[in-house]
N, CA, C and O atoms as a MOPAC input file, in Angstrom:
PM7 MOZYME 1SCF
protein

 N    226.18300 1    40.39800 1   -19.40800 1
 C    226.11700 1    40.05700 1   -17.99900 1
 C    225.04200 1    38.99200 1   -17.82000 1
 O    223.90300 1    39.08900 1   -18.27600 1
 N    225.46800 1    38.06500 1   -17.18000 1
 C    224.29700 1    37.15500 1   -16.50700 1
 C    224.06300 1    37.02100 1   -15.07100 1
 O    224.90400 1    37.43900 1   -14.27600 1
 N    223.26000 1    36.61000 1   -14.78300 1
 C    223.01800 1    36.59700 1   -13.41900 1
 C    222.25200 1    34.97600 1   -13.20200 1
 O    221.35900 1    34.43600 1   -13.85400 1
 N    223.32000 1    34.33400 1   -11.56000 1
 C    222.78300 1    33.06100 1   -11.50400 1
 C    222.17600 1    33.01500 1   -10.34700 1
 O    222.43800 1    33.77800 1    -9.41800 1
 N    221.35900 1    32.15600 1   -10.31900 1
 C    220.32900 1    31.97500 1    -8.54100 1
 C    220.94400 1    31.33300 1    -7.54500 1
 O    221.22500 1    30.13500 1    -7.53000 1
 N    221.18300 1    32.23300 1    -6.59800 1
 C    221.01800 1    31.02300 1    -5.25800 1
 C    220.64000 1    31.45400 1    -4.27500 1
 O    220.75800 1    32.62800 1    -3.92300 1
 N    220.13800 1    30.60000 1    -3.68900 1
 C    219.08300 1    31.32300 1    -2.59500 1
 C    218.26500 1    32.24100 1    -3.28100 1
 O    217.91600 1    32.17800 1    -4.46000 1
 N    217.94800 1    33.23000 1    -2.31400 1
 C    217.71300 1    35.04000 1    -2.67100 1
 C    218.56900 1    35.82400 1    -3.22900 1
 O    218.37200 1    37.03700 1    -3.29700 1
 N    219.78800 1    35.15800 1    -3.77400 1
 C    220.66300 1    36.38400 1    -4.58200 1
 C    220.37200 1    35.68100 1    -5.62200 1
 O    220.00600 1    34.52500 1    -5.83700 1
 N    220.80000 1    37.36500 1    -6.72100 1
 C    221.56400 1    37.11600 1    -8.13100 1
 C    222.79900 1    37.39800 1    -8.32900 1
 O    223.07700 1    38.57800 1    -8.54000 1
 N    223.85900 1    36.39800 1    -8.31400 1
 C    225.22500 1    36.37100 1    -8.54700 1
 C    225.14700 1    36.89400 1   -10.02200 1
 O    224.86000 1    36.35900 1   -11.09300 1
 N    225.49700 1    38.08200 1    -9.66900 1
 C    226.53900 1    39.11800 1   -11.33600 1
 C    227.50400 1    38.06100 1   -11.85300 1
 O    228.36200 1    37.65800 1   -11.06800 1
 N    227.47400 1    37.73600 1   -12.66200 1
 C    228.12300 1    36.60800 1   -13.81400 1
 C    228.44000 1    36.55700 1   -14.78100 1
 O    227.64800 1    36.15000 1   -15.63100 1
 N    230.08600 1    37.03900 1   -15.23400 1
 C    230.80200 1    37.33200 1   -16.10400 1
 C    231.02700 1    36.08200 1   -17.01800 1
 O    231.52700 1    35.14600 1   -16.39300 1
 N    230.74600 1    35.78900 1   -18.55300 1
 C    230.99500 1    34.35700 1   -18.81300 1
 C    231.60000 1    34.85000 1   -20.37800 1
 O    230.92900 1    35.62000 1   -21.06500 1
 N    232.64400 1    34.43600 1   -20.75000 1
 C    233.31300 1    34.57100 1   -22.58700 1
 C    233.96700 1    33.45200 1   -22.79000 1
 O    234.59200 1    32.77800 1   -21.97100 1
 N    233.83800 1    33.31700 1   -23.67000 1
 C    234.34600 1    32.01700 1   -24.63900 1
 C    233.34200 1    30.79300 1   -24.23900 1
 O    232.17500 1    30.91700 1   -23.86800 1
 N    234.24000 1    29.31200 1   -24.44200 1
 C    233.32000 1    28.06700 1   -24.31000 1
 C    234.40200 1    27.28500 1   -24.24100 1
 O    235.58700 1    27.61700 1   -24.26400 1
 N    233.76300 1    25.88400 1   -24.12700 1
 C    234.66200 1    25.03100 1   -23.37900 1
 C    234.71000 1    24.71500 1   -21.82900 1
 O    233.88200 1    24.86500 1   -20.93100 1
 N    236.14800 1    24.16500 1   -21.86700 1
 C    236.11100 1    23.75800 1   -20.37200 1
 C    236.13000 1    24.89800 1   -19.40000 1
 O    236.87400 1    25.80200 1   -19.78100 1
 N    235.46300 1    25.14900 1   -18.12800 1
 C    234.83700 1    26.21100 1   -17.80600 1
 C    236.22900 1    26.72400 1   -16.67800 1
 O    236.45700 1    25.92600 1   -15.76800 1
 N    236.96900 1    27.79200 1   -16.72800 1
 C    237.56600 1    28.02800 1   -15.53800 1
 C    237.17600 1    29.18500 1   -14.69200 1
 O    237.40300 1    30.25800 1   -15.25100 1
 N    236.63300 1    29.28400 1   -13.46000 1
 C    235.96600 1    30.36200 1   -12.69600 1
 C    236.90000 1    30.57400 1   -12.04800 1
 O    237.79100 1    29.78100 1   -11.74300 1
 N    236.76600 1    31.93700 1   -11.70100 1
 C    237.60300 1    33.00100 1   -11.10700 1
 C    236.46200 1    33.40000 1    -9.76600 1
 O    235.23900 1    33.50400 1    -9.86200 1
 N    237.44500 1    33.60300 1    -8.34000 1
 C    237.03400 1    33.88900 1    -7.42900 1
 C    237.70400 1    35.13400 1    -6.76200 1
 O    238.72400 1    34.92800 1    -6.10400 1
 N    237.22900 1    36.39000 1    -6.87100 1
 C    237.90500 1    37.59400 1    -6.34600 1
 C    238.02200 1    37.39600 1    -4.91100 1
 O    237.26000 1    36.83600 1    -4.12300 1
 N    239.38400 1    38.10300 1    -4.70400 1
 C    239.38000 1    38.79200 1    -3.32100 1
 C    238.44500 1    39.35400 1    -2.71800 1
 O    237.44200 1    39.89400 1    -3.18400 1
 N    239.00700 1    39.14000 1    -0.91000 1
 C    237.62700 1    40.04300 1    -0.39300 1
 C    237.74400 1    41.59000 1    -0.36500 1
 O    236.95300 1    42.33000 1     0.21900 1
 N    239.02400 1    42.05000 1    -1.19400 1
 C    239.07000 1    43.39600 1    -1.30400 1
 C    238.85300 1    44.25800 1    -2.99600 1
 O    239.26400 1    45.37700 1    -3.30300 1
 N    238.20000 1    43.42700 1    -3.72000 1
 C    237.63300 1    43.58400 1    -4.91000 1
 C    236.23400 1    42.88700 1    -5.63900 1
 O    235.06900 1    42.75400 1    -5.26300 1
 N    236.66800 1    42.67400 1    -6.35700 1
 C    235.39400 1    41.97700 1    -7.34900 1
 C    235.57500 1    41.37100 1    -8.58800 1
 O    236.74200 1    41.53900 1    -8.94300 1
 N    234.88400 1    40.69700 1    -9.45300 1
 C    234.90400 1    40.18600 1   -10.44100 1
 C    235.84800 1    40.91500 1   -11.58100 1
 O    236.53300 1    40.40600 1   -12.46800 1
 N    235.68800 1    41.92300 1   -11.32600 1
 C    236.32700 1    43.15000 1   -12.41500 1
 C    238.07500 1    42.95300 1   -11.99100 1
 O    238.90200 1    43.60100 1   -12.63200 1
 N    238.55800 1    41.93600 1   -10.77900 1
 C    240.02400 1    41.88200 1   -10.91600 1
 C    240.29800 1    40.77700 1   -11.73500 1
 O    241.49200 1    40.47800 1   -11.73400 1
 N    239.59300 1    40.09100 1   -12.41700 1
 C    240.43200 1    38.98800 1   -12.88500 1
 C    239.43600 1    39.52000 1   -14.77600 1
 O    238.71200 1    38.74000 1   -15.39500 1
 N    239.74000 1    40.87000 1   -15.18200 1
 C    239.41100 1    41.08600 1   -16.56800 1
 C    240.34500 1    41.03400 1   -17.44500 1
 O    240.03100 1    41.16200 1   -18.62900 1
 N    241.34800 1    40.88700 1   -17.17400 1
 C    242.52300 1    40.84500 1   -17.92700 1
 C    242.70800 1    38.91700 1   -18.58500 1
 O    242.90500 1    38.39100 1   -19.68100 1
 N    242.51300 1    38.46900 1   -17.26500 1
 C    242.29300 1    37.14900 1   -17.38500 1
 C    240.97800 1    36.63200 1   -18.16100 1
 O    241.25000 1    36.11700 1   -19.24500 1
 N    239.54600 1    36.66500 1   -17.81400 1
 C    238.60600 1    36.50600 1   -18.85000 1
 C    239.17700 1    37.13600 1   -20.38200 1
 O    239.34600 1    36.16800 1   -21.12300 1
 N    239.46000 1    38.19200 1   -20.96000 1
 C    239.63200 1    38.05100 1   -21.82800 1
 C    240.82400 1    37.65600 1   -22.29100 1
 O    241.01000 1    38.18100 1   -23.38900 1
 N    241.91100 1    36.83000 1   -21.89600 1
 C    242.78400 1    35.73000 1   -22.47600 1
 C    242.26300 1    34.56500 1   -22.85200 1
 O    242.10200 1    33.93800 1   -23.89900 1
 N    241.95100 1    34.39500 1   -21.25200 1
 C    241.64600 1    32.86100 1   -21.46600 1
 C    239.82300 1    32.59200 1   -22.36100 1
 O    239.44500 1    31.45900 1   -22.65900 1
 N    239.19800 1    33.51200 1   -22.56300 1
 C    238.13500 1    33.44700 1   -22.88200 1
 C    238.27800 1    32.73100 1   -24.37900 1
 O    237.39600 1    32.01700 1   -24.85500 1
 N    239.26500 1    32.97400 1   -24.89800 1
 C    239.72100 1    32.39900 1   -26.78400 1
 C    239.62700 1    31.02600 1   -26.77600 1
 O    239.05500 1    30.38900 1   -27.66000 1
 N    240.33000 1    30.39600 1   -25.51400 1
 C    240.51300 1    29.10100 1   -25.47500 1
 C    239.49400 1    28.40600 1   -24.55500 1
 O    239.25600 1    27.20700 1   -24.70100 1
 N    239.13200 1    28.84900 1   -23.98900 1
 C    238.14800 1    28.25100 1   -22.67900 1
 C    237.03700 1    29.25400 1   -22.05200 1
 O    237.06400 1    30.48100 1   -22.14600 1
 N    235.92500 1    28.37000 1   -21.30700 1
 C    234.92200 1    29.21600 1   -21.10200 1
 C    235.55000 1    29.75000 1   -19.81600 1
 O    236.03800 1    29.03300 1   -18.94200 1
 N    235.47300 1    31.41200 1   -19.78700 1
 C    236.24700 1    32.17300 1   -18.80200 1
 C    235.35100 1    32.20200 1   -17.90400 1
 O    234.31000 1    31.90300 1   -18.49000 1
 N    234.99200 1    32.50100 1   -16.13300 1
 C    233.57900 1    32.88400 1   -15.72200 1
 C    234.42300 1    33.85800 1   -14.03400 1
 O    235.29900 1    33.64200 1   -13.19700 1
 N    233.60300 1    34.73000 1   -14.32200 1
 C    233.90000 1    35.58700 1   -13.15700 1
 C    232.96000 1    35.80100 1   -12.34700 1
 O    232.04500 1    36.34000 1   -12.96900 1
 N    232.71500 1    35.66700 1   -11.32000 1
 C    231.34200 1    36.37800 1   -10.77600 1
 C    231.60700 1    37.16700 1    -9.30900 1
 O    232.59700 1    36.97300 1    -8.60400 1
 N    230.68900 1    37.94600 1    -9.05400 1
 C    230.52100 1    38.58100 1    -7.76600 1
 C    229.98400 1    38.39200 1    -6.58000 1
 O    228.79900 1    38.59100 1    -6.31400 1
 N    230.94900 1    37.94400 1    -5.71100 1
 C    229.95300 1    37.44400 1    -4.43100 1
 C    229.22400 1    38.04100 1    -3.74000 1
 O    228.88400 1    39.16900 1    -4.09700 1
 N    228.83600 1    37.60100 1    -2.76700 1
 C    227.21400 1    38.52400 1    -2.15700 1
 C    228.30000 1    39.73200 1    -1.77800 1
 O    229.52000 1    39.58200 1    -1.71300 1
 N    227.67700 1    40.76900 1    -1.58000 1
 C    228.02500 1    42.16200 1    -0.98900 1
 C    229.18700 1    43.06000 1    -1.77400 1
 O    229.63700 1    44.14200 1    -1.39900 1
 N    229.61100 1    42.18100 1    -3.17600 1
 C    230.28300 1    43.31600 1    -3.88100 1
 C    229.98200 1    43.16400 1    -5.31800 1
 O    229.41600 1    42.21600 1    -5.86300 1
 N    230.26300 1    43.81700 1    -5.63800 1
 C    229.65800 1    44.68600 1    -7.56600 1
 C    228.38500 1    44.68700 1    -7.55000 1
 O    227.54600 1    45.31400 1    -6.90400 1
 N    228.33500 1    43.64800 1    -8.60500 1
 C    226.59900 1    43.78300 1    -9.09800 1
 C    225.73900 1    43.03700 1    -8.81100 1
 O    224.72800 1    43.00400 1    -9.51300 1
 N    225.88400 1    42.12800 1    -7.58300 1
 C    225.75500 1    40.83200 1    -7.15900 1
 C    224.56100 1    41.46000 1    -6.30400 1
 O    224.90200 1    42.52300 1    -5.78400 1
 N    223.18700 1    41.05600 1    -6.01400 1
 C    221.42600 1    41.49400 1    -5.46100 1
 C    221.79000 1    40.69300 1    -4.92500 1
 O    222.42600 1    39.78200 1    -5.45500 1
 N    221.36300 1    40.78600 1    -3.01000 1
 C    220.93200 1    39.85200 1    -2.25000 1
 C    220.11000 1    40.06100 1    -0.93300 1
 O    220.38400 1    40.77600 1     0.03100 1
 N    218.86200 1    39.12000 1    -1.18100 1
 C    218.43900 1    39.95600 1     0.12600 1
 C    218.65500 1    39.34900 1     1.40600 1
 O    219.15500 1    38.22500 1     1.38700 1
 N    218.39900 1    39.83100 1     2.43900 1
 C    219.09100 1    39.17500 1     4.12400 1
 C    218.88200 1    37.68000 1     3.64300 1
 O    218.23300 1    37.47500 1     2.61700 1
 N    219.30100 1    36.86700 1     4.20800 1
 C    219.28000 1    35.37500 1     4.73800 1
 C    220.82800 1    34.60200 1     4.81500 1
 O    221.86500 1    34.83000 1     4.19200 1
 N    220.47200 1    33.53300 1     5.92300 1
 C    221.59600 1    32.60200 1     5.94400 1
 C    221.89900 1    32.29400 1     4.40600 1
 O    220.99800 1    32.32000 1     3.56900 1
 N    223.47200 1    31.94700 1     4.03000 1
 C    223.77400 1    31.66800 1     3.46900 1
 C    225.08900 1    31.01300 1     3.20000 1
 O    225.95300 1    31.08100 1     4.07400 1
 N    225.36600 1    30.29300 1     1.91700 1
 C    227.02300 1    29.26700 1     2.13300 1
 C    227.55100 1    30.32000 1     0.70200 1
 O    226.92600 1    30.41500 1    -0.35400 1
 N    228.50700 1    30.84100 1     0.95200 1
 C    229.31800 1    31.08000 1    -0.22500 1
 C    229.91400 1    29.68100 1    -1.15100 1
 O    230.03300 1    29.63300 1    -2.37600 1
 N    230.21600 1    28.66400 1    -0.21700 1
 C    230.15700 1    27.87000 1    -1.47200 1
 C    228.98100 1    26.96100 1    -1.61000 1
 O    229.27800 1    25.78300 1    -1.81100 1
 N    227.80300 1    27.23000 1    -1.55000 1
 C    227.06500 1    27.16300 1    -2.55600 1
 C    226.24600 1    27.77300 1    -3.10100 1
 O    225.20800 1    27.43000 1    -3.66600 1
 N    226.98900 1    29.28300 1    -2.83700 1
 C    226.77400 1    29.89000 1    -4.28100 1
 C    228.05400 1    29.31800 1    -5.25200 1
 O    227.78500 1    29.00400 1    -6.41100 1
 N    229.13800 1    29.21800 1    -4.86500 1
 C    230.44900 1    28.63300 1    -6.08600 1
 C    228.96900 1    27.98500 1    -6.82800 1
 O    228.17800 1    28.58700 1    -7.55500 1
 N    228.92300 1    26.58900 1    -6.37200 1
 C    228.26900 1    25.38200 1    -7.09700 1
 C    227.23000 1    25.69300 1    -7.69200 1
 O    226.72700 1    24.95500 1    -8.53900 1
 N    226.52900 1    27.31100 1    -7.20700 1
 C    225.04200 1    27.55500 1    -8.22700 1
 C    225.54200 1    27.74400 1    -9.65800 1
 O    225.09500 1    27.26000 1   -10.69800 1
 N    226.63400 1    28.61100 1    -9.44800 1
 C    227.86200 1    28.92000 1   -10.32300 1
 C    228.15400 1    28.18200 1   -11.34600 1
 O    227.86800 1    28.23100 1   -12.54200 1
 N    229.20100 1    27.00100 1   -10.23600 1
 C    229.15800 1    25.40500 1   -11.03800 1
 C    227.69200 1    24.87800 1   -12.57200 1
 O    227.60800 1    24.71300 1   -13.78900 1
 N    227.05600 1    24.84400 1   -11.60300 1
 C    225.81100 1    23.73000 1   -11.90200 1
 C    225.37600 1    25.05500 1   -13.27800 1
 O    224.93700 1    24.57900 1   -14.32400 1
 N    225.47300 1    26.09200 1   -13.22400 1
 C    224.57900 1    27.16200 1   -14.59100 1
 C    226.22200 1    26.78200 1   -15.24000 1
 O    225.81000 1    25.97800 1   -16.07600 1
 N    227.48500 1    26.77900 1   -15.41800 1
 C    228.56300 1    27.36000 1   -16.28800 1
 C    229.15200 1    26.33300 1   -16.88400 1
 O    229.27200 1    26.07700 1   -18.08200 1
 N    229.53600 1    25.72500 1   -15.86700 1
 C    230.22500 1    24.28000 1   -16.29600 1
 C    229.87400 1    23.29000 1   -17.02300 1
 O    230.74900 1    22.47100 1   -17.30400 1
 N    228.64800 1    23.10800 1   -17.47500 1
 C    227.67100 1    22.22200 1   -18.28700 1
 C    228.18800 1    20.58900 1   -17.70700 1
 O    228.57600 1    19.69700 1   -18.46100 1
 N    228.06500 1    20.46500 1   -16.03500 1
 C    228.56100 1    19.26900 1   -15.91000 1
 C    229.75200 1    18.65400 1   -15.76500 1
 O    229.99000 1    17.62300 1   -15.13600 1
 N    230.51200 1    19.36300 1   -16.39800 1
 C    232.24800 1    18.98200 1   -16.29300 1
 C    232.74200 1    19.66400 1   -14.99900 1
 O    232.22200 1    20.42400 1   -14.18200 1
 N    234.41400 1    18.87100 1   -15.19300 1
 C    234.86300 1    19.25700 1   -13.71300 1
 C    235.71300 1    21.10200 1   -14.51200 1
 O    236.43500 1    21.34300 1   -15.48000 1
 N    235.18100 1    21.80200 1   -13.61000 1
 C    235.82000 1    23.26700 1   -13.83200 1
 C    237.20700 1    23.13400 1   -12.90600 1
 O    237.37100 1    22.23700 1   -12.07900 1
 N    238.37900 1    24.41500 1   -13.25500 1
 C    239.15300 1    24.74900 1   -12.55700 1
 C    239.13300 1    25.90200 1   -11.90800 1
 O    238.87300 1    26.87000 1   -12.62300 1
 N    239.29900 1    26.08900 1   -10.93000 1
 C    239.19500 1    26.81100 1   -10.27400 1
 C    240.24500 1    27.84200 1    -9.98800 1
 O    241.12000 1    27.53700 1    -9.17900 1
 N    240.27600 1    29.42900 1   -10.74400 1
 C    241.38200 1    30.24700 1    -9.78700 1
 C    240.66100 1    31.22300 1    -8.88200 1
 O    239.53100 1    31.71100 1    -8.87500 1
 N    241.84900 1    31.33500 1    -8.04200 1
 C    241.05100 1    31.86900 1    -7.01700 1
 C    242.42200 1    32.97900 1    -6.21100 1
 O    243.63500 1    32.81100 1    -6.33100 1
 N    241.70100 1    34.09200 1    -5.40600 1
 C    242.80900 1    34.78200 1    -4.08200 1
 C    242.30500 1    35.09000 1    -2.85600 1
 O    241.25600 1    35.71700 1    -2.70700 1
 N    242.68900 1    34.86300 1    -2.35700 1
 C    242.55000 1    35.01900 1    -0.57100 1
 C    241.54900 1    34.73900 1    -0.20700 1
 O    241.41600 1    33.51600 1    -0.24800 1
 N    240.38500 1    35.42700 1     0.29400 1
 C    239.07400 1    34.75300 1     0.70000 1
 C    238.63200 1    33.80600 1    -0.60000 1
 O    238.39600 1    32.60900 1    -0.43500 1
 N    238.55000 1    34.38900 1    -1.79000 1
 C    238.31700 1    32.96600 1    -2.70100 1
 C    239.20700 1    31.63100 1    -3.23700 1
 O    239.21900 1    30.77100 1    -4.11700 1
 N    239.82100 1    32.02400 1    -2.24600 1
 C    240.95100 1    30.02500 1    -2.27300 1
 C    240.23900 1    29.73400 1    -1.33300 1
 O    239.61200 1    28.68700 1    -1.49900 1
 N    240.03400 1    30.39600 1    -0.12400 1
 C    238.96800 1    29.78300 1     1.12600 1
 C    238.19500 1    28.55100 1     0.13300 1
 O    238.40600 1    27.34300 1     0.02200 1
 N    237.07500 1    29.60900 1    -0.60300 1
 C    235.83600 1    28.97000 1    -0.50000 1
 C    236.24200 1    28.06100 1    -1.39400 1
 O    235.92000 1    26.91100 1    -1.09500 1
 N    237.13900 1    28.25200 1    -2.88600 1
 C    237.90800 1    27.36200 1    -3.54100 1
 C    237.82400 1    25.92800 1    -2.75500 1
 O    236.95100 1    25.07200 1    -2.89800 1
 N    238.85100 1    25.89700 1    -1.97200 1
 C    239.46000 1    24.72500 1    -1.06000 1
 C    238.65000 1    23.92900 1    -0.87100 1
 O    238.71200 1    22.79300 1    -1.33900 1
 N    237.23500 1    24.58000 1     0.23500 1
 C    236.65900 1    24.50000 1     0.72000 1
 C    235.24200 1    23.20400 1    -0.44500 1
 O    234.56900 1    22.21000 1    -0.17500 1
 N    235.42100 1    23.88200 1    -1.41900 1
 C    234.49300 1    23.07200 1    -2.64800 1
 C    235.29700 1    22.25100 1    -3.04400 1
 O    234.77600 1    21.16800 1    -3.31100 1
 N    236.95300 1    22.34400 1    -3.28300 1
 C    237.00800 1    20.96800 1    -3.93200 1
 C    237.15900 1    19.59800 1    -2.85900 1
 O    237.18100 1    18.43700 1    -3.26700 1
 N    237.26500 1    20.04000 1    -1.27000 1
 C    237.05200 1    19.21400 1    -0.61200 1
 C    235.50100 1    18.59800 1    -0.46000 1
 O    235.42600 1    17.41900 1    -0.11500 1
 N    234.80100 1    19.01500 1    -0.59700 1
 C    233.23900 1    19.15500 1    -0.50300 1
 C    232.65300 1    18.62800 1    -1.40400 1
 O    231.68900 1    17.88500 1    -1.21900 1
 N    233.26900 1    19.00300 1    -2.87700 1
 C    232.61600 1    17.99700 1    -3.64700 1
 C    234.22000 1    17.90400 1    -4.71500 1
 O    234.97300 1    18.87800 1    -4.71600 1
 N    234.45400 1    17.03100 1    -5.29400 1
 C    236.01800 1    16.95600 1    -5.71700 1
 C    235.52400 1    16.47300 1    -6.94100 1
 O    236.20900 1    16.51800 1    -7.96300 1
 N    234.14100 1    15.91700 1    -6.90400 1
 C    234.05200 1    15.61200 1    -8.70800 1
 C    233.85300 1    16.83200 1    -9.35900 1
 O    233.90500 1    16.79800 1   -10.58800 1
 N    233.59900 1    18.09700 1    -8.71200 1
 C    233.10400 1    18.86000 1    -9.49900 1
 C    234.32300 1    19.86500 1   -10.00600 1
 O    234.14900 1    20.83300 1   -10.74600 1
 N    235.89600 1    19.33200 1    -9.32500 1
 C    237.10100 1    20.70400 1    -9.57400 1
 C    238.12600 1    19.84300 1   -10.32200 1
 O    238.64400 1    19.01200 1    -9.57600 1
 N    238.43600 1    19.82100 1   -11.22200 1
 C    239.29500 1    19.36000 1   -11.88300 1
 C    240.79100 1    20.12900 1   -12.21600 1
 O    241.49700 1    19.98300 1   -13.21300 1
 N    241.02500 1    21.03700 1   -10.97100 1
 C    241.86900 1    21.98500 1   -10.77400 1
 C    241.59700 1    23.24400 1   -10.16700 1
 O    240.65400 1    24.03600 1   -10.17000 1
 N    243.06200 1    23.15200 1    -9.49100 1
 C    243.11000 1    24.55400 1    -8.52300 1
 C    244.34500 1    25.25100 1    -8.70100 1
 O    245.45700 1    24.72900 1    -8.77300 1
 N    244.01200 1    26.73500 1    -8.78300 1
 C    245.06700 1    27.56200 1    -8.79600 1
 C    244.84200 1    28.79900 1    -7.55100 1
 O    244.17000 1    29.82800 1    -7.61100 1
 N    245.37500 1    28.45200 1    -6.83700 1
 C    245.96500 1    29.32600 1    -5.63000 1
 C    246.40200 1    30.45900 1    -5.71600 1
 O    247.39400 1    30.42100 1    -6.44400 1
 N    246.15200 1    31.71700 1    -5.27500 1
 C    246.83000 1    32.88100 1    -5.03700 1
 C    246.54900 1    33.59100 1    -3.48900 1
 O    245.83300 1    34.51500 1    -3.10300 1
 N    247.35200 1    32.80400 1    -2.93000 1
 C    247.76100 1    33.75800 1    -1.58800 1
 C    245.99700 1    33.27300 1    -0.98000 1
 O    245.11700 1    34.13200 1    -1.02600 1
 N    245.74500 1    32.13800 1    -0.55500 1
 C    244.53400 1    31.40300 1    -0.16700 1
 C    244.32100 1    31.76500 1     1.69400 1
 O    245.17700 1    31.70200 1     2.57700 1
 N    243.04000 1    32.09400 1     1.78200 1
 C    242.85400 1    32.44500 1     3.34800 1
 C    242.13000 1    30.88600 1     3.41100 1
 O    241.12200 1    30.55800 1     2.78500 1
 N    243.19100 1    29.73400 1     4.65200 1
 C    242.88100 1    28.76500 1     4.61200 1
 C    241.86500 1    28.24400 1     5.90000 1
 O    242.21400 1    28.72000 1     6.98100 1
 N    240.76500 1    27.41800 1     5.95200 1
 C    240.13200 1    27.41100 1     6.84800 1
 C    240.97500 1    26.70500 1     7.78900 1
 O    241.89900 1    26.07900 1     7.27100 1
 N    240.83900 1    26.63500 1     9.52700 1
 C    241.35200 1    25.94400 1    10.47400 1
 C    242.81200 1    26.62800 1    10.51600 1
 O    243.64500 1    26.12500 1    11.27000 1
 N    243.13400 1    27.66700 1     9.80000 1
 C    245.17200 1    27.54600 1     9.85500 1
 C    244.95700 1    28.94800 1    10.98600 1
 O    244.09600 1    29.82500 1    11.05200 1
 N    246.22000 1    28.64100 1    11.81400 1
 C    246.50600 1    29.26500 1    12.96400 1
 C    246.22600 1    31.00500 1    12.47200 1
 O    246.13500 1    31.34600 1    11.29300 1
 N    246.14300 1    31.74000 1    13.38200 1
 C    245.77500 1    33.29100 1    13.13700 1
 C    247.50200 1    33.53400 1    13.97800 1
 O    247.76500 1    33.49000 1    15.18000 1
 N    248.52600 1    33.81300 1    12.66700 1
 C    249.59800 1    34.03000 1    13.02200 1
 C    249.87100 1    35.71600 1    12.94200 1
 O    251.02500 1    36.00500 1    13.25800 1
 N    249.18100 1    36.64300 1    12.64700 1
 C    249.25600 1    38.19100 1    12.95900 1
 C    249.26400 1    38.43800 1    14.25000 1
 O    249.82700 1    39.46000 1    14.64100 1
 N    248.45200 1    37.28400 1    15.45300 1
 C    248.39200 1    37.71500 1    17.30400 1
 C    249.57500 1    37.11000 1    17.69900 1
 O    249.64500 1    37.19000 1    18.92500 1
 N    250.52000 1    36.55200 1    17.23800 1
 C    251.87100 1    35.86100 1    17.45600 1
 C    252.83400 1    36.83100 1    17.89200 1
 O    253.04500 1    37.88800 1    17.29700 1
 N    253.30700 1    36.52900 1    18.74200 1
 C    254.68300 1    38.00300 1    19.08900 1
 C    255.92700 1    37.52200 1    18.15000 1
 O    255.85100 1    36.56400 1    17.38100 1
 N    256.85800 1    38.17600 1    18.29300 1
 C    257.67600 1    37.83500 1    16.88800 1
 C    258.95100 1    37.74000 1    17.59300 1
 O    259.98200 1    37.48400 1    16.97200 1

């Protein structure tokens, strides 16, 4: 286990293999521990990285404002050694996904989508049918 800085947290930080770095962004109804099946595949061929965002697994944080994506990029900047990472991600983490490769685009050299909670898109559940 590693743990990376940002702000006042320590992001819990799952990392196997080496290479080009692809991070995994859990749902907001789990944690790092859903994409283990995935770290250890892709870990043979590429550096795998999972981590835990503030308020679930093993992830320390104490009160303060904060950007989930930049914790991604604390992420980024310790895993990636500089290169552009790809990014998979589900629901709240395609958010913040999106959200970084618009924000900074040198740093994503790919995105993989699963069922992405997108910023600005209509709240179609208050819709009558």
């Amino acid at each position: 286990m590693h743990y990376v800085t940002s702000g006042r947290a320590r992001l819990a930080t799952e990392i196997v293999g080496s290479g080009t770095a692809i991070v995994f962004l859990h749902a907001n109804v789990c944690d790092r521990r859903m994409w283990r099946d995935q770290l250890n595949g892709l870990g043979a061929t590429h550096k795998a990285v999972a981590y835990d965002r503030r308020g679930f697994g093993e992830t320390h944080a104490e009160l303060e404002d904060f950007s989930a994506l930049a914790d991604l990029v604390a992420v980024l900047d310790a895993t990636a050694d500089g290169k552009r990472a790809v990014l998979v991600d589900c629901s709240l983490g395609g958010r913040i996904a999106l959200d970084a490769t618009l924000r900074h685009p040198s740093r994503v050299g790919a995105l993989v989508l699963i069922a992405p909670n997108v910023a600005g898109a209509p709240d179609l559940s208050s819709r009558s049918r």
